[in-house]
C-alpha positions in Angstrom: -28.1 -27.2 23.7 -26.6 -25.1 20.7 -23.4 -27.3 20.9 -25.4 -30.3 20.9 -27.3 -29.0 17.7 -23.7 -28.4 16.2 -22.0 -31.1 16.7 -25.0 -32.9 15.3 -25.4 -31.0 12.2 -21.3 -31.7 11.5 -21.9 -35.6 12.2 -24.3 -35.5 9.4 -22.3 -33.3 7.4 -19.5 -35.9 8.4 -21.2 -39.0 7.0 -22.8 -37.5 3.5 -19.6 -35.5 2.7 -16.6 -35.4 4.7 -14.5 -33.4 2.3 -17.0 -30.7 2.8 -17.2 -31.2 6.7 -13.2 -31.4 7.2 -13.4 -28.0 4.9 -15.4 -26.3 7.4 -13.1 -27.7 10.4 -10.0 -26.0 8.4 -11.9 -22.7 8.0 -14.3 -21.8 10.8 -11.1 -20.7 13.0 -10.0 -18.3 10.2 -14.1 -16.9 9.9 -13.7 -16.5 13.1 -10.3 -14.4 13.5 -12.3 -12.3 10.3 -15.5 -12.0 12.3 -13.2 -10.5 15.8 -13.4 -7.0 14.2 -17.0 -6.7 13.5 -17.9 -7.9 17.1 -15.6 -5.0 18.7 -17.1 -2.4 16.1 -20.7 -3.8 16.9 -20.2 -3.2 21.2 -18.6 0.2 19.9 -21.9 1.3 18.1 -24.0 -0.5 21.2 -21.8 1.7 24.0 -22.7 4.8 21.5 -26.0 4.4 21.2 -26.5 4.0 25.1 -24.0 7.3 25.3 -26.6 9.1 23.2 -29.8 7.7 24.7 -28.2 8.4 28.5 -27.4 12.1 27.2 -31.1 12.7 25.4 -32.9 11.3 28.5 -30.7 13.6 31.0 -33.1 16.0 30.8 -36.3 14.2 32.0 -34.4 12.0 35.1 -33.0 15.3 36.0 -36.8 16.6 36.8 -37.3 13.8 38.5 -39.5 11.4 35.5 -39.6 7.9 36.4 -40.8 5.1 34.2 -43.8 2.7 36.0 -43.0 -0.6 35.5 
């Protein structure tokens, strides 16, 4: 569905300003090569955080605390 979406929004960038839609064909590749490092620092930060939280909550699973669900 989100391609669908996409491709939709570039036909209608297509049709009221094709310089401005084959712009954004040249460049989201290169975006996207700049955008790689941010994804790998972002799951570093989220393997972290779950590193810290497993660490504080130690404690409590080791006398036996369970969460009802």
């Amino acid at each position: 569905m989100k391609l669908l979406i996409t491709m939709l929004l570039f036909a209608i960038v297509l049709v009221l300003c094709w310089p401005l839609a084959l712009l954004i064909l040249v460049l989201w590749p290169i975006l996207w090569l700049l955008a790689i490092p941010f994804h790998v620092i972002g799951m570093a930060m989220q393997a972290l955080l779950a590193l810290v939280r497993v660490i504080l909550f130690l404690p409590a699973r080791i006398l036996g605390y369970r969460v009802s669900r």
